[in-house]
C-alpha positions in Angstrom: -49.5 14.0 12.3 -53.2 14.6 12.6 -55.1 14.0 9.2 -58.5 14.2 8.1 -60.3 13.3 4.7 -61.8 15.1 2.2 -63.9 12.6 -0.2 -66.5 13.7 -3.3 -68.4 11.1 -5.1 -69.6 11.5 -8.8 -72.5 8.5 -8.9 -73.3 7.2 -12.6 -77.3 6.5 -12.6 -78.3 4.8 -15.7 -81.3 5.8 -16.5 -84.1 3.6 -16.9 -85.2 4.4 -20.6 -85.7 1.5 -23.0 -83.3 3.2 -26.0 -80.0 5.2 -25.7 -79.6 9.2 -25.2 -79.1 10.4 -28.7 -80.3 7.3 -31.0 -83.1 4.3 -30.8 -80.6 1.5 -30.0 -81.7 -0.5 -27.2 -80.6 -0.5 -23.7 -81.5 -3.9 -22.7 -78.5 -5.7 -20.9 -77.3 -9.4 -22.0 -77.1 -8.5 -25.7 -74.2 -10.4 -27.5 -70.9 -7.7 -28.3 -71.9 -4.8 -29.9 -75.2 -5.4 -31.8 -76.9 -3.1 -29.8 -74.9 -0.3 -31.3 -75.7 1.9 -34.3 -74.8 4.5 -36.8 -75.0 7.4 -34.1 -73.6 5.5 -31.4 -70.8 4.2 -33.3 -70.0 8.3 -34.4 -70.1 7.4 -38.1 -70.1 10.4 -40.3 -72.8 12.1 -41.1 -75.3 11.1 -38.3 -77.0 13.3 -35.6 -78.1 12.9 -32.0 -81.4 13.1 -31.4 -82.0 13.7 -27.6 -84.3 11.4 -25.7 -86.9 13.2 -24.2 -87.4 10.3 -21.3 -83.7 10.9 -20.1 -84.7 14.3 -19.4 -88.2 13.7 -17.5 -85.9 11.4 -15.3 -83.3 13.6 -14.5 -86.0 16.5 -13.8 -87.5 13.8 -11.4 -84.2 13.7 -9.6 -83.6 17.5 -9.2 -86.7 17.9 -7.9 -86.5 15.1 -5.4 -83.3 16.1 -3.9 -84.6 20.6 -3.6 -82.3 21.1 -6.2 -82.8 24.1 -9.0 -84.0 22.9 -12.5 -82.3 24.5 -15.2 -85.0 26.1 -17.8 -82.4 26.1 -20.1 -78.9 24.0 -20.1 -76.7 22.7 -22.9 -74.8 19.6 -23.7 -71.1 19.7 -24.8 -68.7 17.5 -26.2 -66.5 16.1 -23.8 -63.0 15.5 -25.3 -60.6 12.3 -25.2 -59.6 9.7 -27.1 -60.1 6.0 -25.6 -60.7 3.2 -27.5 -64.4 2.9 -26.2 -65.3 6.2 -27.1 -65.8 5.4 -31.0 -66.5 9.3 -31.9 -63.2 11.1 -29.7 -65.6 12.6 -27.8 -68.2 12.0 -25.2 -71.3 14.1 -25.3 -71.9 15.2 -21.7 -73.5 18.9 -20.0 -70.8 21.1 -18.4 -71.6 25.0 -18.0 -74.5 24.9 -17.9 -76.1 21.4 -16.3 -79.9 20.6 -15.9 -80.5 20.0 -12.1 -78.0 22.5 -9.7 -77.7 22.1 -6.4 -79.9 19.8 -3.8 -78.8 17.8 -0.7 -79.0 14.3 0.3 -79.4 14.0 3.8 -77.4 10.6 5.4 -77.5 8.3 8.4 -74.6 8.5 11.2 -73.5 5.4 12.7 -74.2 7.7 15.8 -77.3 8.2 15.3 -77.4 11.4 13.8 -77.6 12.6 10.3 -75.6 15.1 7.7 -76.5 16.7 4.9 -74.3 16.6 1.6 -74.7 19.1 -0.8 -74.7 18.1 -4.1 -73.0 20.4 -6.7 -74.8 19.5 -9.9 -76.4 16.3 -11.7 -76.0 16.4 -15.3 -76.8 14.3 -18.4 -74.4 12.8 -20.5 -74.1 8.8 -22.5 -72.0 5.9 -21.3 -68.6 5.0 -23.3 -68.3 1.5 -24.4 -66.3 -0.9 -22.5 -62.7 -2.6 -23.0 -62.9 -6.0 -22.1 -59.3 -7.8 -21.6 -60.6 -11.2 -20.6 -60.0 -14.0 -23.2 -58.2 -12.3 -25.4 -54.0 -12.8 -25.3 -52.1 -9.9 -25.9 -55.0 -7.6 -26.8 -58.5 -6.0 -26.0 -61.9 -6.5 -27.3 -64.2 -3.4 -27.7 -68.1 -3.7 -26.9 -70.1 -0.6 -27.9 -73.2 -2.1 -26.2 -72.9 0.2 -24.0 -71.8 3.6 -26.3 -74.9 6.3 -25.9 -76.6 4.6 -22.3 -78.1 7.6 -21.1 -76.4 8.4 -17.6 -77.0 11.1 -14.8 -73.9 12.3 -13.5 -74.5 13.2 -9.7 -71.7 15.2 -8.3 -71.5 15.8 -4.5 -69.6 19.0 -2.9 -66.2 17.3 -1.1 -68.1 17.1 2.1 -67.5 13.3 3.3 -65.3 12.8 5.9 -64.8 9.0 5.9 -65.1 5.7 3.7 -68.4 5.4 5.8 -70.2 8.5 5.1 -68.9 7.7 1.2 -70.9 4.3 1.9 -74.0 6.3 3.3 -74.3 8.5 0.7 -74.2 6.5 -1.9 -76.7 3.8 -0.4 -79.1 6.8 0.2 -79.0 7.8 -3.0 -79.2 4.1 -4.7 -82.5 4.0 -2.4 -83.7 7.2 -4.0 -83.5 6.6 -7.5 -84.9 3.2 -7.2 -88.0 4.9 -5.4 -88.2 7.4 -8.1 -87.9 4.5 -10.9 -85.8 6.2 -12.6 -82.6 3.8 -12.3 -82.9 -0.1 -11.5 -79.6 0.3 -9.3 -78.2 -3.0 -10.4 -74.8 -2.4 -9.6 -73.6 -5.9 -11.5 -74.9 -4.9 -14.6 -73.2 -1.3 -14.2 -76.8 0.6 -13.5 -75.0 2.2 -10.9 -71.7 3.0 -9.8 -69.6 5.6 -8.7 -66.3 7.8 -9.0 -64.5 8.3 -5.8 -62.3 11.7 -5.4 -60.3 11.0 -2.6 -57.8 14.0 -0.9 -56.2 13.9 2.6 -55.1 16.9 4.7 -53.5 18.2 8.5 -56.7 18.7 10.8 -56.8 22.3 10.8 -56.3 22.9 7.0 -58.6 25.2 5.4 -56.9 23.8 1.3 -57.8 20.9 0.1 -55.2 18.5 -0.3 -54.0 16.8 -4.0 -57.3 14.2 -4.5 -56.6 10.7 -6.8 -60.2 9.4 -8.4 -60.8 5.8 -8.1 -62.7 4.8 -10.7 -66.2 2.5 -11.4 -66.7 1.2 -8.4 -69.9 -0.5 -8.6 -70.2 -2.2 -5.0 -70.3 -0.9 -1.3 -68.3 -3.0 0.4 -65.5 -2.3 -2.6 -66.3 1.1 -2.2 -65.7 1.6 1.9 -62.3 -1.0 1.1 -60.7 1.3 -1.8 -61.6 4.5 0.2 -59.8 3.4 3.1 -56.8 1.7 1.4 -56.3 5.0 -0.6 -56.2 6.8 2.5 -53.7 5.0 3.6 -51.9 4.9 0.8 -51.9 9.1 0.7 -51.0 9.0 4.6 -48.2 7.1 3.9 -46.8 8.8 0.7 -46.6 12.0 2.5 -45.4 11.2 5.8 -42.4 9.1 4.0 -41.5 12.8 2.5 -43.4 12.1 -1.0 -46.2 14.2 -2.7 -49.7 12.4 -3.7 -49.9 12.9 -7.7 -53.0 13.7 -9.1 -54.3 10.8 -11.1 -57.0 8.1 -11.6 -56.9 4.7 -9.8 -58.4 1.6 -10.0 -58.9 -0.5 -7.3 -58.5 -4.4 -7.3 -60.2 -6.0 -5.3 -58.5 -9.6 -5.3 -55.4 -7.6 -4.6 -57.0 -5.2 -2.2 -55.0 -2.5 -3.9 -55.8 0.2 -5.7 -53.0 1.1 -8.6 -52.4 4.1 -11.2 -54.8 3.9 -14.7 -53.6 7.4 -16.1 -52.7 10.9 -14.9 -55.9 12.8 -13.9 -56.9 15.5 -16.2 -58.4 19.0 -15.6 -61.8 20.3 -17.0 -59.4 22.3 -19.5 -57.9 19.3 -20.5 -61.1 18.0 -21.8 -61.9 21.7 -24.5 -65.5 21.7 -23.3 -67.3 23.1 -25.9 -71.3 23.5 -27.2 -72.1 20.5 -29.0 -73.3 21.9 -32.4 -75.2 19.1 -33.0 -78.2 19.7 -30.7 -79.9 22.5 -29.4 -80.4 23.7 -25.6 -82.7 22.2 -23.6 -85.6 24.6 -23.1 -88.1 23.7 -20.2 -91.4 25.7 -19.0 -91.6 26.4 -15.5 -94.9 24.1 -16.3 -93.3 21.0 -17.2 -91.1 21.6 -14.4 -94.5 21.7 -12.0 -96.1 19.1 -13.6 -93.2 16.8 -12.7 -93.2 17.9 -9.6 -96.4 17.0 -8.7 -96.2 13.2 -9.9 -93.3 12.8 -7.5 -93.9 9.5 -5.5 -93.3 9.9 -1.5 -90.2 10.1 -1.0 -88.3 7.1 1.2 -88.3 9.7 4.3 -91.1 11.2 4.2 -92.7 7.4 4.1 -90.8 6.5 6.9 -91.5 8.9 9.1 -95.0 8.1 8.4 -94.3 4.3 9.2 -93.1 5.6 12.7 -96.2 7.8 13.3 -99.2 6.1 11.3 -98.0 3.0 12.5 -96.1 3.1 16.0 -93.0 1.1 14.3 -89.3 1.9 15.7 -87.4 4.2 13.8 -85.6 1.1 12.6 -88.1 -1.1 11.9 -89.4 1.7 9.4 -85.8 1.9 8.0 -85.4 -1.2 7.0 -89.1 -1.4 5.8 -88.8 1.2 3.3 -85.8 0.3 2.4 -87.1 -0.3 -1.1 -90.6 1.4 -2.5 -91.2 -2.6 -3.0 -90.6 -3.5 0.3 -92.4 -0.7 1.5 -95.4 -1.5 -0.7 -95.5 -5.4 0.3 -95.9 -4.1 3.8 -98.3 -1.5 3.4 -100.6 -4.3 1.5 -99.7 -6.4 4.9 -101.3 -3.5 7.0 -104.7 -3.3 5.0 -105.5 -7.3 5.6 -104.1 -7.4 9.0 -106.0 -4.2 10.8 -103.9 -3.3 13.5 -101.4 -5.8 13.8 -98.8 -3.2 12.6 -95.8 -4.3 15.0 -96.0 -8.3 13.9 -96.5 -7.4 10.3 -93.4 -5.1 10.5 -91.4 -8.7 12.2 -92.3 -11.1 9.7 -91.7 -8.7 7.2 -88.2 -7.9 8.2 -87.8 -11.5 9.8 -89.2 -15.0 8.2 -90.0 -13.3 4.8 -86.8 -10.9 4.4 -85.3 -14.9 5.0 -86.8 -16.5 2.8 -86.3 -14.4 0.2 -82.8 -13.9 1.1 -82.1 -17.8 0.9 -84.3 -18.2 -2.6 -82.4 -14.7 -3.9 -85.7 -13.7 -4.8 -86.8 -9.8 -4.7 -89.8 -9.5 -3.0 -92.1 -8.5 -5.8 -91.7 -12.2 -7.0 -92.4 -13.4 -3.2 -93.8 -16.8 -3.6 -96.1 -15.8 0.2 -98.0 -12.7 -0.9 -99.6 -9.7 1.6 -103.1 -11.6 1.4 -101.5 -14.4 2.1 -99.2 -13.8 5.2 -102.0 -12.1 6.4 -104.2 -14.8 6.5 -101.4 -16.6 8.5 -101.0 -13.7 10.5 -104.9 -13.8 11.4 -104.1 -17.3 12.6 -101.2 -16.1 15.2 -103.5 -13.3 16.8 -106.8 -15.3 17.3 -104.3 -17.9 18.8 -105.6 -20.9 16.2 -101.7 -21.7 16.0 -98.5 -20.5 18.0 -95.9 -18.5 16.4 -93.8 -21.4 16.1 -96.3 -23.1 14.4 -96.7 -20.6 11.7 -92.8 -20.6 10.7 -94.3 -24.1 9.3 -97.0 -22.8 7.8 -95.5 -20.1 6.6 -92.8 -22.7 4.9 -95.5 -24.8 3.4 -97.1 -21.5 2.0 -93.8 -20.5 0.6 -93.4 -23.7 -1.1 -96.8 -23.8 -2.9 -99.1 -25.9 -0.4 -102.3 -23.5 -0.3 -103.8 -21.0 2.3 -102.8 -20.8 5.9 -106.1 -22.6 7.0 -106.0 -25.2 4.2 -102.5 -26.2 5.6 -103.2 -25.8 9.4 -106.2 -28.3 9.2 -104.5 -31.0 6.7 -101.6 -30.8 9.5 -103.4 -31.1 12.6 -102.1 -28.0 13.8 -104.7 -26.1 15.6 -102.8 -25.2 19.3 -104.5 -27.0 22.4 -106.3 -24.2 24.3 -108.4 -26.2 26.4 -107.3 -26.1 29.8 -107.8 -29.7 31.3 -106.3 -31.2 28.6 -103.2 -28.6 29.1 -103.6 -29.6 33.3 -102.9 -33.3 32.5 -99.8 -32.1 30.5 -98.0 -30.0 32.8 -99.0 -32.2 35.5 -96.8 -35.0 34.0 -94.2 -32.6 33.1 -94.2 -31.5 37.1 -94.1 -34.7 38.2 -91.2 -35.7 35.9 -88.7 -32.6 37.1 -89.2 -32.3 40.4 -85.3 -30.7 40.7 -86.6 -27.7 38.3 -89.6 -27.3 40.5 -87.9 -27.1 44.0 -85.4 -24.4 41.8 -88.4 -22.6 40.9 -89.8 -22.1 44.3 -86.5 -21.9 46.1 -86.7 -18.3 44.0 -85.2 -19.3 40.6 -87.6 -18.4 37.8 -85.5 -18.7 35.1 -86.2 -22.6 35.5 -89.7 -21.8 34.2 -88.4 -21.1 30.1 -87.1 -25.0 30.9 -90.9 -26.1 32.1 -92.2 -24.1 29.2 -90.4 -25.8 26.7 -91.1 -29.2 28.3 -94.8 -28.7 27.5 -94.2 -27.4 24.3 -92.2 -30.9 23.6 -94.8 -32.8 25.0 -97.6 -31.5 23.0 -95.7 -31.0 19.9 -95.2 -27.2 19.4 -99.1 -27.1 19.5 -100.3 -25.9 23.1 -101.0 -22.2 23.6 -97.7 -20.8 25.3 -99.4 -17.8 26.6 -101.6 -20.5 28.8 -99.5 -22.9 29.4 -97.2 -19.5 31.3 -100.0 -18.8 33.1 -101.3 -22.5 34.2 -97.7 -23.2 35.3 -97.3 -20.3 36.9 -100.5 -21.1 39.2 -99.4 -25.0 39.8 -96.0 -24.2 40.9 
């Protein structure tokens, strides 16, 4: 048989507010087991939610950055199921009536091309606490750490077609809600993660077929595996004459398995209702604007600006505004360095996207800053040092040793640009591979990168390459 599959994504964005949803316990991650948890979070009688008015600012932020409809009015309701990390039996959550509806995310194709995923609805709601089964024999502990994190739900339409896409549409929208600050994305600590609904059906079909939900996965690459070990798993249920059961699944990832957590449950299983507790959220179509208006540009928008303002590749901008950091160290680049948008853009993306990688430092903590790599840069385009050079330079920047120029004098490493001296040089070098030069004028110019690099040796990385081409090129 032919099949095809049908994935949604419900993506958990904390967001990035310094106390919970309803109460003024702090978010801050690290804390020892569940002292970060009070009276409202723990659902002791008697309390009441207070709503954050941050969580709401952020999720407006979101709405509006994805074209979706802002809800002047919508309502939270109480969620409701007993788990042992949900201390009140209930999880307070919107439902009806949801504050952002609708949107798009628009993805990258491996092909080239791109798609556009609705989005159904984003809504707020708090975190549970978490079970934790690790050290402890026979039983579970309970942090409430978590209990009352604020989180925005975002819900996609089932409009994915592949473990991929599910990959692409999730990275696009980690990219966006780091841009808008509203969510770190640190997908160790739980920032973000993501529900993974998960249906197959005959190519042709118009009904969806029965979907399972894995469950917090909080990394790509464990997304695209579970995604495609689900499918699968479904493929081969059905074609073996079995029916796929509606539940949720975990995926384990030592195992490469995912495996049934409980039987999946339908919105009337939950008995959605008003929370009584708090009142509907009531917004003015000028608060709405006002947001609107302090929206930061937007990762496309900035990169096609990249591409036009500064002549970069399409993929040079992508990778450049992968972050709004990123983006921003670059753009500092670009104001010391006039011009030289294409070499800023390589180092960028090449020696200092390396360095950073191998120190696992982000680049707002970059030890070589835009002033600085710039006046390294400088030295590359007046031709003071070779590009080979400045990977040195660059390294003894990087570990603390001053300016470009400071380090290029105290190292001797100005490049030899005076021709005579260069003549002597490639003289000897000549004379000492006279094999490579009969190759070379017997019509085999490749032997020239060998002559090249022969100089290069001689003189220690230091002599202009773009002369020593040309002066070789004349001799031979």
């Amino acid at each position: 048989m032919s099949w095809e599959t049908v994935i949604g994504l419900e993506i958990h964005a904390q967001l990035a507010t310094r106390s919970k949803i309803f109460s003024g316990a702090s978010t801050a991650y690290g804390a020892e087991p569940n002292t970060q948890a009070c009276a409202v979070d723990l659902g002791y009688p008697g309390v009441l939610p207070v709503l954050n008015a941050e969580a709401v600012r952020l999720a407006v932020r979101f709405g509006l950055a994805i074209g979706a409809s802002i809800s002047e009015r919508s309502v939270f309701a109480r969620k409701n199921y007993f788990y042992p990390d949900l201390p009140k039996g209930y999880q307070i959550s919107q439902y009806e009536l949801p504050i952002v509806v609708g949107g798009s995310i628009r993805i990258g194709l491996d092909d080239g091309g791109e798609k556009h995923v609705a989005v159904t609805r984003a809504h707020l709601e708090e975190d549970a606490g978490k079970s934790v089964h690790e050290n402890f024999d026979g039983e579970s502990g309970i942090d409430l750490n978590r209990a009352g994190t604020p989180l925005l739900e975002i819900v996609s339409e089932p409009e994915l077609s592949s473990a991929v896409e599910a990959v692409a549409y999730m990275r696009t929208v980690h990219q966006l809600v780091r841009y808008l600050g509203i969510c770190d994305g640190n997908m160790q600590e739980g920032s973000f993660r993501c529900d993974a609904n998960v249906s197959i059906r005959q190519v042709g079909d118009e009904q969806l077929g029965t979907r399972t939900e894995l469950k917090n996965l909080n990394s790509f690459r464990f997304i695209e595996r579970a995604i495609n070990y689900e499918i699968e798993r479904q493929i081969d249920v059905i074609e073996d004459g079995g029916e796929v059961v509606q539940e949720t699944r975990l995926y384990d990832s030592d195992r490469h398995e995912t495996r049934p957590m409980r039987s999946k449950e339908d919105a009337n299983d939950y008995r959605y209702f008003p929370d009584p507790d708090l009142l509907p959220v009531v917004l003015d179509s000028n608060y709405i604007e006002t947001q609107r208006a302090a929206l930061p540009e937007l990762p496309e928008a900035r990169q096609q600006r990249f591409v036009q303002s500064f002549g970069l590749s399409r993929k040079d901008a992508a990778v450049l505004t992968g972050s709004r950091e990123t983006a921003d160290y670059y753009e500092g680049l670009v104001e010391y360095l006039k011009g030289e948008h294409k070499l800023a853009a390589n180092w960028v993306n090449g020696e200092l996207a390396a360095a950073l990688n191998r120190d696992s430092t982000g680049i707002s903590e970059a030890r070589v800053t835009p002033k600085l790599l710039a006046g390294l840069l400088q030295r590359i385009v007046d031709g003071t040092i070779s590009g080979k050079i400045a990977k040195e330079v660059f390294e003894a920047i990087w570990q603390g040793e001053g300016e470009a120029d400071d380090i290029i004098e105290s190292r001797g490493l100005r490049q030899i640009s005076d021709s005579g001296e260069l003549e002597t040089i490639i003289d000897q070098v000549l004379a000492n591979n006279p094999s490579q030069v009969e190759q070379y004028r017997g019509g085999a110019h490749k032997v020239l990168g060998f002559l090249v690099g022969q100089v290069m040796k001689a003189t220690g990385g230091k002599a202009n390459p773009g002369q020593v081409n040309e002066l070789l090129r004349t001799k031979l």
